[in-house]
C-alpha positions, 0 to 999 in steps of 0.5 A: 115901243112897248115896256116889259117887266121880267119876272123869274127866279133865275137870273140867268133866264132873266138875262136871256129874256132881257138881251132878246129884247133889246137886241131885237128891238121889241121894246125896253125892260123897266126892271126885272125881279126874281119872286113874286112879291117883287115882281107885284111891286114892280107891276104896280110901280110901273104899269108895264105894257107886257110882263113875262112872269114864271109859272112858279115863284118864290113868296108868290106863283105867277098866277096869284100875281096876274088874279091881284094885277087884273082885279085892279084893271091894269091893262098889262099883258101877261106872257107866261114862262114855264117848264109846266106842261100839264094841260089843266094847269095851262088852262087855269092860266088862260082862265086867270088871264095869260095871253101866252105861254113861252116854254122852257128852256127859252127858244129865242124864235119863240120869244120873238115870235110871241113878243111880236105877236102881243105887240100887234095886239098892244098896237090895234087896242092902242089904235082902237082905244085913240079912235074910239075916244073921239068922235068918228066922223063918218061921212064927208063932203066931197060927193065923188069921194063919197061915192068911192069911199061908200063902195070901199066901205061895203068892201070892207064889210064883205071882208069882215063878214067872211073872216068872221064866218057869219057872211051868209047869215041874214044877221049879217046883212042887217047889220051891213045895212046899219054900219051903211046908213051909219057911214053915210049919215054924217049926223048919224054916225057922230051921234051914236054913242048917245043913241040907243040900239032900239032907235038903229033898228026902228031906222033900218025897219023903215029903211027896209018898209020905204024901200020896199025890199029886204026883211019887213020884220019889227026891230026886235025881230031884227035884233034877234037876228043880229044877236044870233049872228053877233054871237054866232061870230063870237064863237066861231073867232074862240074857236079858232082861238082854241085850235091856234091861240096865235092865229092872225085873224083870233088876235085881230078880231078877238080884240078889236070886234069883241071884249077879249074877256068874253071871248075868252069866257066863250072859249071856256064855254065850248071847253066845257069849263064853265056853264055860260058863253060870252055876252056880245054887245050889238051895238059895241060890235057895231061901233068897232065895225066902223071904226075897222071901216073908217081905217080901211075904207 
């Protein structure tokens, strides 16, 4: 069960919040504070998992407490309170690293719905961050299970490829191919954190040549296209982002096939809040790809 922190100047918010929790088994409140240097103590203390904090504080506003938290790479998640219903304010919220805002006064469907939502996020990063810490065994020695798990895997690719808009792309299909050759080169697949995204590519080039079918192009020509295609996905998941930041499909996929920091930058971006998009890693999203595979397939 995820652990909460509840920061607020009114004690009687603080109960509210505190019995919604409990009653609705979202997890448990190591502790509660009523300003803002309190409240970055506790933070510091225990490392919740989620903290619900109010826009305005005394001693300390909320979003000074989220900037200092962030900067010292603890991976609590922040959801904000507030009465504030100024856009640019909100904005600035999102920028310093709020993952959703409960507006005031409380809603208890709103809370739990929220609370919910930021769970699923903690389950899959807990997920992701298990697998990812251990070597992926991908392939396996039963021929016959391979054959099924082998045509579940390009399945699942299919899936991913839609949900992420890029199904199309010619990008898309190189990089079916490599989480394919991945998956079925047990050798391969476990060996890929040491190896470099040039070598993948230079391997896919002479699976295309020896094959005699598909894009003959260099590798770096292959990569240009990944690129696109990667970044072309990155926009389209902050996209939804904007139009609706509790979107199933955002809060799956903004966290598991892409560092949430970029995707959020990209959002910024296409607000036209700052001069650069996210940054995508090929190989990063590649190696998330297998591991949604691996979990599906």
């Amino acid at each position: 069960m995820s652990s909460f922190i509840v920061i607020d100047d009114d004690r009687t918010v603080r109960s509210v919040l505190t019995k919604i929790i409990d009653q609705y088994s979202l997890g448990d409140v190591y502790a509660e504070a009523d300003d803002g240097l309190m409240g970055e103590e506790l933070i510091l203390r225990y490392k919740p998992d989620i903290v619900i904090i109010d826009l305005l504080l005394p001693l300390q506003d909320g979003i000074s407490i989220i900037k200092k938290i962030k900067s010292l790479n603890i991976k609590s998640m922040f959801i904000m309170l507030s009465q504030v219903s100024d856009k640019d304010m909100i904005a600035k919220a999102y920028e310093y690293g709020i993952e959703f805002f409960i507006s005031k006064p409380i809603n208890v469907i709103e809370v739990v719905n929220v609370v919910r939502k930021v769970n699923e996020y903690l389950s899959m990063r807990k997920t992701f961050e298990a697998i990812e810490s251990t070597a992926m065994t991908l392939g396996r020695n039963n021929t016959v299970n391979n054959g099924k798990k082998l045509g579940n895997a390009k399945r699942v690719l299919n899936q991913l490829m839609a949900d992420l808009g890029i199904l199309g792309d010619l990008g898309s299909r190189d990089i079916i191919n490599i989480c394919i050759m991945l998956y079925e080169d047990a050798d391969l697949g476990e060996a890929l954190e040491e190896t470099q995204l040039s070598e993948l590519l230079k391997l896919l080039q002479s699976k295309y040549s020896s094959e005699g079918k598909g894009p003959t192009s260099d590798f770096k020509a292959i990569e240009m296209r990944i690129r696109r295609t990667v970044g072309k996905a990155m926009k389209n998941i902050a996209a939804m982002g904007i139009e609706d930041f509790s979107n199933d499909k955002f809060i799956l996929y903004s966290s598991s096939l892409f560092d949430y920091t970029e995707v959020k930058m990209e959002m910024d971006y296409i607000r036209g809040k700052v001069k650069y998009s996210g940054k995508v890693n090929i190989k990063s999203f590649i190696k998330r790809l297998l591991v949604m595979v691996e979990q599906s397939a």
